[in-house]
N, CA, C and O of each residue as an XYZ file, in Angstrom:
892
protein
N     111.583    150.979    116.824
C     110.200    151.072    117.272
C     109.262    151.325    116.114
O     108.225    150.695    115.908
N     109.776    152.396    115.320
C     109.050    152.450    113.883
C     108.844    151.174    113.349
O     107.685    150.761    113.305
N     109.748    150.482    112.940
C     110.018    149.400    111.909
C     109.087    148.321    112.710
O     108.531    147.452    112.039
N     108.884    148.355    114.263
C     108.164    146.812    114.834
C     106.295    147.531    114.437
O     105.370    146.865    113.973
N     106.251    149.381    114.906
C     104.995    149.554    114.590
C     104.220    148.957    113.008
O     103.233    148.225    112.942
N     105.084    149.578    111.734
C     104.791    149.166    110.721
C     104.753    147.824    110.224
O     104.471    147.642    109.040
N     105.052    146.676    111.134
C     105.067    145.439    110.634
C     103.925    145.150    111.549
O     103.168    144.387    110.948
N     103.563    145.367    112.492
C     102.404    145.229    113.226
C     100.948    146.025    112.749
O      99.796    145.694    113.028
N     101.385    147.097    111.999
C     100.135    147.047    111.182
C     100.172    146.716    109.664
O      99.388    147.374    108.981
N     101.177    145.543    108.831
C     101.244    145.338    107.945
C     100.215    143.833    108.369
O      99.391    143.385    107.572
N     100.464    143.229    109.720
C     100.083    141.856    109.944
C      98.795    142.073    110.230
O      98.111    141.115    109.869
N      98.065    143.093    110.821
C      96.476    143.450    110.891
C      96.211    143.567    109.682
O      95.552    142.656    109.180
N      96.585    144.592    108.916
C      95.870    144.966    107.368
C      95.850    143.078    106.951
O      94.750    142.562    106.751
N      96.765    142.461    106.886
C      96.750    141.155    106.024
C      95.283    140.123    106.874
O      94.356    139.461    106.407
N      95.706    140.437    108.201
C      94.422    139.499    108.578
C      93.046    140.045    108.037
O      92.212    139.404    107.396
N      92.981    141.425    108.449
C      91.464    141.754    107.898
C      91.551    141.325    106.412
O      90.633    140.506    106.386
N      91.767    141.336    105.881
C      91.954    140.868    104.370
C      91.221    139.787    103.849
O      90.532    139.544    102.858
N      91.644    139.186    104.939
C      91.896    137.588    104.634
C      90.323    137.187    105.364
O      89.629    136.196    105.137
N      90.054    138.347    106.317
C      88.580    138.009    106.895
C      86.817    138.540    105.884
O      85.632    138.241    106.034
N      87.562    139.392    104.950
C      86.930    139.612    103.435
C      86.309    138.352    102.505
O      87.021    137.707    101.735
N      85.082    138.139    102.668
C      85.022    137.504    101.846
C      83.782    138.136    100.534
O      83.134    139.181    100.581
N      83.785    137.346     99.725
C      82.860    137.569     98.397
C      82.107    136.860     98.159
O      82.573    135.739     97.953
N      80.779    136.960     98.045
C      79.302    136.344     98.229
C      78.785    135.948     96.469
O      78.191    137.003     96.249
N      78.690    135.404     95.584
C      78.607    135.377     94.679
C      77.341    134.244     94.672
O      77.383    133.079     95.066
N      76.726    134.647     94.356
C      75.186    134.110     93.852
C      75.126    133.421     92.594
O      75.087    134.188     91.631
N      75.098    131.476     92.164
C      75.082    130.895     91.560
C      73.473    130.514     91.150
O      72.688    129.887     91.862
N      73.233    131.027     89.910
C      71.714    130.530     89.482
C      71.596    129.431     88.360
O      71.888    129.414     87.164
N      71.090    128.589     89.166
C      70.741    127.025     88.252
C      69.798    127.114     87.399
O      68.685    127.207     87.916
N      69.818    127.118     86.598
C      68.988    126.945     85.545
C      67.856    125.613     86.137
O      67.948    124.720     86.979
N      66.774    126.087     85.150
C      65.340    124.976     86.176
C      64.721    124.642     84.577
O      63.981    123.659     84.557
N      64.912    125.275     83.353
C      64.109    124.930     82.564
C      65.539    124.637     81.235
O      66.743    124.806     81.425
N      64.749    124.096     79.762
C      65.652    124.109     78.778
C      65.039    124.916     77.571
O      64.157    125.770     77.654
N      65.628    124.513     76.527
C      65.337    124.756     75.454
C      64.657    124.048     74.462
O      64.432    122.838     74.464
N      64.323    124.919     73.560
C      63.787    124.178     72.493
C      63.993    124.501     71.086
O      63.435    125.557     70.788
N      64.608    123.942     70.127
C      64.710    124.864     68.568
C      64.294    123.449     67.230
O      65.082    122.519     67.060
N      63.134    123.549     66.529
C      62.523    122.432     65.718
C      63.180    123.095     64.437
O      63.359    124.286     64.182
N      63.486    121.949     63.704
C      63.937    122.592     62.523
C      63.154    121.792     61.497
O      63.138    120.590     61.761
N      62.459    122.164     60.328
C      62.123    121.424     59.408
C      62.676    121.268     58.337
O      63.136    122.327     57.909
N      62.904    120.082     57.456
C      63.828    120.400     56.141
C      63.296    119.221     55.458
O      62.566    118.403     56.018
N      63.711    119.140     54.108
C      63.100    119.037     52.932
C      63.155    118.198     52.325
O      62.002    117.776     52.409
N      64.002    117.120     51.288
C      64.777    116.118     50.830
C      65.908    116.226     50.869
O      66.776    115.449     51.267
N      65.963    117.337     50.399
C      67.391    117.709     49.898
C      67.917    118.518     51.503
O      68.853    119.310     51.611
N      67.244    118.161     52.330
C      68.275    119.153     53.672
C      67.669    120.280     54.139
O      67.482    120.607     55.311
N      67.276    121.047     52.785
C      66.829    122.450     53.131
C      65.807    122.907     53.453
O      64.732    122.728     52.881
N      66.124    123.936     54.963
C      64.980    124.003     56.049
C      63.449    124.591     55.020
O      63.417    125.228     53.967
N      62.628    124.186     55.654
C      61.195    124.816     55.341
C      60.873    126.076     56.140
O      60.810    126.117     57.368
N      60.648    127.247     55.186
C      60.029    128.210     56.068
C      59.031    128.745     56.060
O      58.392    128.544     55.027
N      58.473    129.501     56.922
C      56.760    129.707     57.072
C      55.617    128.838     57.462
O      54.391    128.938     57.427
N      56.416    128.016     57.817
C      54.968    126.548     59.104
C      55.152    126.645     60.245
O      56.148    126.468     60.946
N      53.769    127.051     60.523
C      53.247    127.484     62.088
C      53.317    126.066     62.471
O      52.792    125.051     62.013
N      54.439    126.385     63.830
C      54.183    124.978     64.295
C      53.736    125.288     65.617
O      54.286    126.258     66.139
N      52.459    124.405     66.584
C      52.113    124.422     67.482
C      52.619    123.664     68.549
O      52.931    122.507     68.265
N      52.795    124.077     69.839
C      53.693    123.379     70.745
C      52.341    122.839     71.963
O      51.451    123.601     72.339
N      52.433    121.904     72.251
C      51.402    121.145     72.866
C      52.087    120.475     74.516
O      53.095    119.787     74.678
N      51.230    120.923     75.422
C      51.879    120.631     76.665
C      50.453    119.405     77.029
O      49.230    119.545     77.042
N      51.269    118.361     77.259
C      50.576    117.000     77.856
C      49.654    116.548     79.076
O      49.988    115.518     79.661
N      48.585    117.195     79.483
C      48.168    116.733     80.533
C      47.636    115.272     81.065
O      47.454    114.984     82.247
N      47.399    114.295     79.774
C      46.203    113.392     79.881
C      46.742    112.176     78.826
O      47.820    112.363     78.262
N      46.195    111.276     78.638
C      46.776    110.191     78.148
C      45.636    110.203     77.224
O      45.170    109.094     76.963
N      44.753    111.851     76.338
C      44.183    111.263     75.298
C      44.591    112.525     75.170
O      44.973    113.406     75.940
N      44.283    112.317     73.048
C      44.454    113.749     72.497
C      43.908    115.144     72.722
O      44.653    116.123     72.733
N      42.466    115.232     72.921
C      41.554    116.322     73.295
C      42.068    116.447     75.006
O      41.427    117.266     75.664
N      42.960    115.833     75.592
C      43.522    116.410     76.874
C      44.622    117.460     76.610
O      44.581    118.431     77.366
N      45.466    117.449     75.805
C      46.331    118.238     74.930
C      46.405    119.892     74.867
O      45.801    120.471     73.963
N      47.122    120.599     75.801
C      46.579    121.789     75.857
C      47.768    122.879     74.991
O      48.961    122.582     75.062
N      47.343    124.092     74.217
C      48.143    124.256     73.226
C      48.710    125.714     74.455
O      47.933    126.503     74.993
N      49.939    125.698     74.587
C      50.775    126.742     75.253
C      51.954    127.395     73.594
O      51.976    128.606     73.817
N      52.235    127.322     73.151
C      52.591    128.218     71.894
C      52.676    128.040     70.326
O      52.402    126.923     69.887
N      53.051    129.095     69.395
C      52.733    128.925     68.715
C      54.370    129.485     67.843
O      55.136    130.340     68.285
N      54.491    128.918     66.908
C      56.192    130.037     66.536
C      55.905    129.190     64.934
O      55.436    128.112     64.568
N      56.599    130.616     64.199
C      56.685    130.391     62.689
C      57.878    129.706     62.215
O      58.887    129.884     62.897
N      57.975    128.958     61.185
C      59.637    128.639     61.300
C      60.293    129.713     60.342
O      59.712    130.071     59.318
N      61.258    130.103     60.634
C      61.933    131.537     59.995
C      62.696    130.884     58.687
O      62.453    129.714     58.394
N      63.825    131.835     57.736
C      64.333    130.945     56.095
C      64.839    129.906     56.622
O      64.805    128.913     55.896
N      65.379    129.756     57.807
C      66.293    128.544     57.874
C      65.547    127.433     58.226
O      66.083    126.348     58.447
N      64.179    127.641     58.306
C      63.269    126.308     58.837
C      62.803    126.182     60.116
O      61.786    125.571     60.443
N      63.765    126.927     61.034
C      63.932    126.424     62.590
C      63.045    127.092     63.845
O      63.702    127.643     64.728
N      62.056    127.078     63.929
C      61.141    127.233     64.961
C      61.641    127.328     66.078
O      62.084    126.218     66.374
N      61.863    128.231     67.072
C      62.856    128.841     67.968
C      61.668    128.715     69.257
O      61.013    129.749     69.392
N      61.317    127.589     70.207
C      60.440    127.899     71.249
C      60.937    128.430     72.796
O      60.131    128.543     73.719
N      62.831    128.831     72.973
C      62.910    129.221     73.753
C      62.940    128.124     75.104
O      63.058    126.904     75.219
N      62.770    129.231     76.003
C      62.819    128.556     77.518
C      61.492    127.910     78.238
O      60.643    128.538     78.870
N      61.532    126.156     77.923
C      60.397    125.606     78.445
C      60.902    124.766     79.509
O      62.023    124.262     79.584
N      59.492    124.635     80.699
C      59.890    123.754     81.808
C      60.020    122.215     81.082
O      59.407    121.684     80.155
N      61.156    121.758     81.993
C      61.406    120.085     81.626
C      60.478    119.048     81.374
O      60.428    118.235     82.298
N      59.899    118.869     80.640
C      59.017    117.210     80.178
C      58.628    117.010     79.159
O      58.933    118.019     78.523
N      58.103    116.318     78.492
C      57.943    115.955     76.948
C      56.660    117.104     76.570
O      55.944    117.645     77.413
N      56.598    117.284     75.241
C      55.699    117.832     74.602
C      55.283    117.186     73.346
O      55.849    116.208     72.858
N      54.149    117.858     72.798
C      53.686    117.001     71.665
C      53.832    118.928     70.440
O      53.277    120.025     70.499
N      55.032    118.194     69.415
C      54.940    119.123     68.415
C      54.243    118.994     67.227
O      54.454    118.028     66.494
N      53.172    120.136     66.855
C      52.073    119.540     65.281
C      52.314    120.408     64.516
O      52.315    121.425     65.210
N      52.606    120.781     63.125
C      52.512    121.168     62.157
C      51.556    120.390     61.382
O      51.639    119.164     61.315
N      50.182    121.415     60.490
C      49.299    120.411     60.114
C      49.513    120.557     58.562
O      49.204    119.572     57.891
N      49.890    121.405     58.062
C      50.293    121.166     56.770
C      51.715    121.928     56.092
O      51.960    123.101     55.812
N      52.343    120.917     56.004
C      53.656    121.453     56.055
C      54.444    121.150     54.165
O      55.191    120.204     53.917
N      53.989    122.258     53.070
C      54.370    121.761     52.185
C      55.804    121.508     51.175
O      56.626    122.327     50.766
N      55.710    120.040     50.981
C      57.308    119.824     50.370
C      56.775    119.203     48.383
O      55.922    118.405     47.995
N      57.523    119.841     47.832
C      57.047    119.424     46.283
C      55.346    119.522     46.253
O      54.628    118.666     45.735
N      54.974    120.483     46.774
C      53.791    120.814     46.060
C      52.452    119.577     46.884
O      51.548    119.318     46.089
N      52.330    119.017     48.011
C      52.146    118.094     48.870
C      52.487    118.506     50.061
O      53.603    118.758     50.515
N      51.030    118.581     50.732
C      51.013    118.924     52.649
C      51.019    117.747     53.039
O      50.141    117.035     52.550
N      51.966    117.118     54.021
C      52.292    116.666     54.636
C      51.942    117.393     56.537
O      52.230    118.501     56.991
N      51.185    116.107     57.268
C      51.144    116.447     58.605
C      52.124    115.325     59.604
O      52.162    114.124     59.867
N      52.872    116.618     59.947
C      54.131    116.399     60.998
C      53.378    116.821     62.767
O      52.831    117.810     63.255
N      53.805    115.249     63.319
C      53.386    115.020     64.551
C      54.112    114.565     65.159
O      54.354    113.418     64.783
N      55.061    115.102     66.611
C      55.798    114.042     67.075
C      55.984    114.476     68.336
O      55.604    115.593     68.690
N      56.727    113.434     69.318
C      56.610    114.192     71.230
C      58.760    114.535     70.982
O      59.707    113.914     70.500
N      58.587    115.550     71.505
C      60.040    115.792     72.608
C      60.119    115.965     73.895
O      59.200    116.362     74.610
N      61.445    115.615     74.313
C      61.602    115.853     75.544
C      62.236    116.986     76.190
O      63.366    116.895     75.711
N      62.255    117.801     76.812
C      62.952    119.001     77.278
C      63.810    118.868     78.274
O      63.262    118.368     79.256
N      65.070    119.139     78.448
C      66.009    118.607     79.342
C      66.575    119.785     80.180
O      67.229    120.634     79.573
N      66.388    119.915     81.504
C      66.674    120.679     82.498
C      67.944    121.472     82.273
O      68.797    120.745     82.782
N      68.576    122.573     81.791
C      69.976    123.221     81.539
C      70.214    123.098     79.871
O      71.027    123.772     79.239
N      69.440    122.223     79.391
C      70.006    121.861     77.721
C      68.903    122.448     77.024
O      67.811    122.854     77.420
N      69.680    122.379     75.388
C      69.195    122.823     74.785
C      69.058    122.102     73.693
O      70.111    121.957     73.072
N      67.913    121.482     73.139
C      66.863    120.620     72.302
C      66.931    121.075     70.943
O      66.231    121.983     70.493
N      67.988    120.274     70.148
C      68.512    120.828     68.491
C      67.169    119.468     67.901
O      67.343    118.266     68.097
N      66.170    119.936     67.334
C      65.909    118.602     66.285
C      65.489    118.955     65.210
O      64.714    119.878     64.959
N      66.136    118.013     64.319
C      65.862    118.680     62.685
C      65.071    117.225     62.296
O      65.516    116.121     62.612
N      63.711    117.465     61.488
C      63.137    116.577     61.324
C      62.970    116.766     59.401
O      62.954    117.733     58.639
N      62.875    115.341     59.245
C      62.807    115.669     57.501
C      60.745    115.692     57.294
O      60.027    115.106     58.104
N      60.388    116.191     56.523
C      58.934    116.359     56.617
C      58.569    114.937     55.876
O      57.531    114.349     56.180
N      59.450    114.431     54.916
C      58.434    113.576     53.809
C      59.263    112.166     54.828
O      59.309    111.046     54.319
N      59.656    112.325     55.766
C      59.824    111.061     56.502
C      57.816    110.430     56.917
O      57.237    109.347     56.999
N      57.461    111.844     57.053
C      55.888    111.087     57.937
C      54.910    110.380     56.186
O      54.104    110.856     55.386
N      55.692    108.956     56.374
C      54.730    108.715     54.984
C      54.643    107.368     55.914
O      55.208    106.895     56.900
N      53.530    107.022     54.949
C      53.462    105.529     54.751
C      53.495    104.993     53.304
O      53.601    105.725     52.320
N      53.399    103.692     53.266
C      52.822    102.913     51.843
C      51.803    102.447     51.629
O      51.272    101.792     52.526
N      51.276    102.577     50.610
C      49.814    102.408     49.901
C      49.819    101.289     48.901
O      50.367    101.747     47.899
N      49.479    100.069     48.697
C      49.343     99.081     47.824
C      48.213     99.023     47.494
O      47.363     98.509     48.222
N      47.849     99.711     45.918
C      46.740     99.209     45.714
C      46.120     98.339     44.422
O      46.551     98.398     43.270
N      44.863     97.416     44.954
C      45.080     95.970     43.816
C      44.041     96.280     43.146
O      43.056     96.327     43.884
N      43.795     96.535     41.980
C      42.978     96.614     41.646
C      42.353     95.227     40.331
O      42.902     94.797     39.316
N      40.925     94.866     41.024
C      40.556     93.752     40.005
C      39.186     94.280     39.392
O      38.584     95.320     39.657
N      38.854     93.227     38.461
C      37.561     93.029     37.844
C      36.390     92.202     38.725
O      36.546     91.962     39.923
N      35.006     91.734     37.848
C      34.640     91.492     38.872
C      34.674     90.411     38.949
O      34.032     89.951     39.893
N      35.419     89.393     38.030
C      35.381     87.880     37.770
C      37.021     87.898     38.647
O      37.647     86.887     38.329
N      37.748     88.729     39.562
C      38.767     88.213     40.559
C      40.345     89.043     39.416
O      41.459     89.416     39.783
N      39.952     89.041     38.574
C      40.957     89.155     37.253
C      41.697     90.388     37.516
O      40.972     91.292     37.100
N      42.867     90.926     38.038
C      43.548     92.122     38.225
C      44.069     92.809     37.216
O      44.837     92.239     36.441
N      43.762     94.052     37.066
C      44.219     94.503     35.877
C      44.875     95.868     35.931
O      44.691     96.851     36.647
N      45.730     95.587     34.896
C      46.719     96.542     34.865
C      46.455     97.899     33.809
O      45.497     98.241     33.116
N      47.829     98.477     34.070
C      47.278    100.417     33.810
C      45.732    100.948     33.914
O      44.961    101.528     33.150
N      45.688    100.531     35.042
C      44.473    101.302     35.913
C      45.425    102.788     36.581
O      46.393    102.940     37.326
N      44.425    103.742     35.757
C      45.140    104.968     36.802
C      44.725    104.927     38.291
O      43.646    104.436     38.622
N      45.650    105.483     39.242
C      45.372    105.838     40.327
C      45.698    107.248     40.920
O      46.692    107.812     40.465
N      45.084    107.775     41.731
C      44.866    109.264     41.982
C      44.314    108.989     43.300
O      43.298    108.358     43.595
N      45.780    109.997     44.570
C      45.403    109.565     45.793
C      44.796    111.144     46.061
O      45.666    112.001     45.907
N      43.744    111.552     46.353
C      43.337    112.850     46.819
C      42.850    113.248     48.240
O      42.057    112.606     48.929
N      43.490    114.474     48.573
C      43.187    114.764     49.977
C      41.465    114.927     49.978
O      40.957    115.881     49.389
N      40.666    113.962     50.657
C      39.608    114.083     51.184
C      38.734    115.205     50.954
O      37.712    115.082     50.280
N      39.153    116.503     51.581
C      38.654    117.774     51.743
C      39.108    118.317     50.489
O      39.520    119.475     50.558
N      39.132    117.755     49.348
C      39.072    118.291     48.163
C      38.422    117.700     46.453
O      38.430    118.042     45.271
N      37.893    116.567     47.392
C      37.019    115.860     46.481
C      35.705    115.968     46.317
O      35.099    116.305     47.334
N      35.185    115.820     45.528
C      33.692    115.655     45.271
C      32.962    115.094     44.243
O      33.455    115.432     43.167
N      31.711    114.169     44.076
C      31.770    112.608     43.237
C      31.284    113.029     42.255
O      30.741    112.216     41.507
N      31.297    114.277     41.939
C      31.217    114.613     40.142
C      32.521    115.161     39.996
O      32.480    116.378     39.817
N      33.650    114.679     40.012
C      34.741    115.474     39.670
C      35.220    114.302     38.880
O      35.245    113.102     39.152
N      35.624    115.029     37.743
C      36.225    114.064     36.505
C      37.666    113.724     37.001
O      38.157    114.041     38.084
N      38.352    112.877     35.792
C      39.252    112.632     35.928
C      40.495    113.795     36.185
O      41.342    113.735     37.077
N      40.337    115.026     34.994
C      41.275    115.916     34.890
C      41.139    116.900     36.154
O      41.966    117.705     36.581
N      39.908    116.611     36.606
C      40.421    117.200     38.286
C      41.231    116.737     39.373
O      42.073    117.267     40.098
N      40.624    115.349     39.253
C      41.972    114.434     40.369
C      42.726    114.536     40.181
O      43.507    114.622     41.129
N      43.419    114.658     38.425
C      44.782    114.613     38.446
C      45.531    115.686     38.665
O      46.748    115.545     38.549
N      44.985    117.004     39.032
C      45.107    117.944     39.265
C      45.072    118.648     40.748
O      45.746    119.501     41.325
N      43.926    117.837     41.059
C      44.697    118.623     42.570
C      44.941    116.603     43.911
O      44.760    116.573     45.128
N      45.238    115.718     43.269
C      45.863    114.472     43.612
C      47.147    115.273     43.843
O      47.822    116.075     43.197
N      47.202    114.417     45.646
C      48.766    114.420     46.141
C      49.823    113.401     45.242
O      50.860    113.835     44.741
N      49.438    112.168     45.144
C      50.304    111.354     44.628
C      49.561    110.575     43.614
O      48.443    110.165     43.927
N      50.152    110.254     42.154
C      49.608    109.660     41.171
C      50.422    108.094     40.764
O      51.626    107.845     40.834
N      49.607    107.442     40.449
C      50.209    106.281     39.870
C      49.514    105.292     39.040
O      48.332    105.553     38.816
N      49.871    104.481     38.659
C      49.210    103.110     37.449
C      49.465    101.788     37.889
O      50.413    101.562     38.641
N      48.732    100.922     37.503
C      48.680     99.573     38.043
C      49.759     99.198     37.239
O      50.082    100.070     36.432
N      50.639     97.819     37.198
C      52.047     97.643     37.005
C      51.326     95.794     36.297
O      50.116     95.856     36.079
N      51.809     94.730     36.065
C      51.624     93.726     35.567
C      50.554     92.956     36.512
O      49.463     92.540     36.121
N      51.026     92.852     37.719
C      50.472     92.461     38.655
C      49.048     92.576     39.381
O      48.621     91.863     40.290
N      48.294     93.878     38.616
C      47.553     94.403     38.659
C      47.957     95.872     40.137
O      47.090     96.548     40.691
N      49.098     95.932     40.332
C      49.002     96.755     41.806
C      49.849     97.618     41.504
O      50.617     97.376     40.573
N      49.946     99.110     42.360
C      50.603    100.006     42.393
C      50.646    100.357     43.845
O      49.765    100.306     44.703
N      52.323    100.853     43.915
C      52.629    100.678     45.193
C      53.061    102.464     45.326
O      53.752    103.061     44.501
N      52.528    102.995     46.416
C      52.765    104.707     46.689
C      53.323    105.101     48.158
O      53.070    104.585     49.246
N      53.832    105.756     47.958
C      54.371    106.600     49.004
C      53.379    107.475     49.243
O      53.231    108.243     48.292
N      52.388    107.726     50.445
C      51.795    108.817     50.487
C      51.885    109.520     52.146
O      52.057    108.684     53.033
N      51.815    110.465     52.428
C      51.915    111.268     53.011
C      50.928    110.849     54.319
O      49.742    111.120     54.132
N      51.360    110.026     56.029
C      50.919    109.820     56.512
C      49.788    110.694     57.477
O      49.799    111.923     57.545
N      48.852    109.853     58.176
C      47.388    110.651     59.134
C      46.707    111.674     58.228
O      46.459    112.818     58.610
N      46.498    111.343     57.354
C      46.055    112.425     55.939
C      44.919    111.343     55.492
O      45.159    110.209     55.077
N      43.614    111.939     55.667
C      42.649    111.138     55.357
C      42.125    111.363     53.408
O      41.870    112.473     52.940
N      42.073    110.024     52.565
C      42.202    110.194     51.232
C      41.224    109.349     50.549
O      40.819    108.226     50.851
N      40.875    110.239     49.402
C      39.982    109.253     48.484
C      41.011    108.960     46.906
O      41.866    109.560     46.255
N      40.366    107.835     46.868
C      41.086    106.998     45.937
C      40.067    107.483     44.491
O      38.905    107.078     44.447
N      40.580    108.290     43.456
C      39.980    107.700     42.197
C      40.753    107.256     41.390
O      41.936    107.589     41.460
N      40.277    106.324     40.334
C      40.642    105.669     39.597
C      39.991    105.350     38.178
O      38.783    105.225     37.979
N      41.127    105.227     37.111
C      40.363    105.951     35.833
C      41.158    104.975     34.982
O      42.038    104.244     35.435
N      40.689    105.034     33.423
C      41.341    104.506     32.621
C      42.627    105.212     32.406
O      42.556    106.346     32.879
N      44.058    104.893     31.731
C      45.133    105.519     31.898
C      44.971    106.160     30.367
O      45.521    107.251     30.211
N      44.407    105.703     29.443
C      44.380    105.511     27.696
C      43.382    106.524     27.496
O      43.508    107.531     26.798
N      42.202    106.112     28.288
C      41.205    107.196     27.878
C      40.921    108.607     29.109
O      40.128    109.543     29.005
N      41.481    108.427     29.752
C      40.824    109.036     31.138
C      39.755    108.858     31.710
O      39.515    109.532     32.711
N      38.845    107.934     31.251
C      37.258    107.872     31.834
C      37.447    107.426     33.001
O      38.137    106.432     33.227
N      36.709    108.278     34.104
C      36.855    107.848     35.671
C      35.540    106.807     35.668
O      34.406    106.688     35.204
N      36.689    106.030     36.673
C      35.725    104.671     36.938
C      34.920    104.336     38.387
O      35.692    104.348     39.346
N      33.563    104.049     38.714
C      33.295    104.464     39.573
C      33.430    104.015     40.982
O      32.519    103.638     41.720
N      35.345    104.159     41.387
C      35.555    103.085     42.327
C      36.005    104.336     43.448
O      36.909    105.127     43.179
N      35.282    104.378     44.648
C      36.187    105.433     45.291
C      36.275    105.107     46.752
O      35.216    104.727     47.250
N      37.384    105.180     47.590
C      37.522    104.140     48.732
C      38.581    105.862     49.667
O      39.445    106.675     49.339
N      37.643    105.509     50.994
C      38.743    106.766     51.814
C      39.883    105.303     52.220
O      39.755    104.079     52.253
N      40.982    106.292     52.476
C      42.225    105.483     53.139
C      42.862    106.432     53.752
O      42.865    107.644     53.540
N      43.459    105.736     54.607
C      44.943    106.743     55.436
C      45.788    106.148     55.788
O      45.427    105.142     56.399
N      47.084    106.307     55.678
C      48.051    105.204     56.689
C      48.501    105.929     57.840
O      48.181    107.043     58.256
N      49.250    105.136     58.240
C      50.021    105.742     59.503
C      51.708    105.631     59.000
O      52.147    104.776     58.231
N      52.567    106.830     59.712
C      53.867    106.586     59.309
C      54.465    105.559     59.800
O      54.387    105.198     60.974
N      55.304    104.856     58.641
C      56.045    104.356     58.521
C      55.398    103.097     58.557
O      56.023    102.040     58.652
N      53.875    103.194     58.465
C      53.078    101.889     58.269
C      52.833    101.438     56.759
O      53.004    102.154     55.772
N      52.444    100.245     56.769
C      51.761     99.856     55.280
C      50.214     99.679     55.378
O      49.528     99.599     56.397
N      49.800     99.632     53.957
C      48.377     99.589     53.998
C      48.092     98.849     52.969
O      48.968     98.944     52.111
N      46.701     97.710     52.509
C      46.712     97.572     51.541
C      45.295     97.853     50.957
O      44.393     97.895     51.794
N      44.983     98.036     49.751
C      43.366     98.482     49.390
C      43.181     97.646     47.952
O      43.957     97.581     46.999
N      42.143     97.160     48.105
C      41.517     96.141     46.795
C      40.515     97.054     46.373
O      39.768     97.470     47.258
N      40.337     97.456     45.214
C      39.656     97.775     44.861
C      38.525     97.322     43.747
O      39.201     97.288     42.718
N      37.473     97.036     43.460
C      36.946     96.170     42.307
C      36.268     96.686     40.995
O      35.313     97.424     41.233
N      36.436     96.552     40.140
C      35.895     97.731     39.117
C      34.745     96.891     38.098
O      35.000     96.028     37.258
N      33.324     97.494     38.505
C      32.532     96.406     37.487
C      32.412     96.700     36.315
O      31.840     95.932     35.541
């Protein structure tokens, strides 16, 4: 009688058991990540550029509304954390590599549960600059200096030994009469241009800008 009681409450204890259950609360993630990394030629991240994070309302720029702001730390990498899913527009406006600000502009996308690794090289945002320089009888001529200067640092009494001094990118006309540059794209620029032998600036001065990964070309005429 013992032995049938204790198996009759071994078979209750097992059912209630089994009528136990455990409620465990699964939370989906609704937003992702974001981590920008900037780096250099050589690989190595850039640090200290405020980069601004831009949330999209409108299909023009001044629709563009700015929701954060993050420094990039030694390793380069701008850490924006947990954003809701859809593209953004990332700007850094002067971001310097070899002594040259460069402006970095580009959209990402944010992916629902993931997390958004992009390492961007800065001196990728260039374009090319061809510039021809002639006389005034059509005649192109060569070792003409050239001196590409950021805009907001020029002014039309500035000699030669200033352009060459605070000029992003320098160069000389080649046989052909032209010199071909790499310069640093959406960067609005004035062109001076000087003798290479004597330095006398010549009075040719033309704004330009390219777009990345665009070409451009500029004639210039020297009387």
């Amino acid at each position: 009688m013992k032995s049938t009681l204790g198996l009759l409450t071994l078979i209750i204890g097992l059912l209630t058991a089994c009528e136990k259950t455990t409620n465990v609360d699964v939370l989906l993630s609704t937003s992702g990540k974001l981590n920008y990394k900037l780096i250099d030629d050589s690989g190595k991240g850039v640090p200290n550029v405020k980069v601004s994070l831009y949330d999209m309302i409108g299909s023009y720029s001044n629709q563009n509304v700015l929701i954060d702001q993050r420094t990039t730390d030694a390793a380069g990498v701008a850490d924006f954390g947990d954003l809701n899913p859809k593209t953004y527009l990332l700007r850094a406006d002067s971001v310097g590599v070899n002594n040259v600000g460069y402006m970095v502009q580009e959209y990402l996308q944010v992916i629902t549960g993931e997390t958004r690794q992009r390492e961007t090289k800065v001196t990728d945002f260039s374009g090319t600059l061809t510039v021809t320089v002639q006389a005034y009888n059509n005649q192109r001529l060569r070792n003409v200096g050239v001196a590409v200067i950021p805009a907001n640092r020029w002014y039309y009494s500035a000699n030669t030994t200033y352009a060459l001094r605070v000029a992003d990118v320098k160069g000389v006309t080649d046989e052909s009469g032209q010199a071909v540059l790499k310069i640093p794209s959406d960067k609005e620029y004035v062109l001076c241009l000087y003798n290479s032998s004597t330095n006398a600036t010549y009075n040719a001065y033309n704004y330009i800008r390219v777009q990345k990964g665009q070409k451009a070309d500029q004639t210039v005429l020297i009387y």
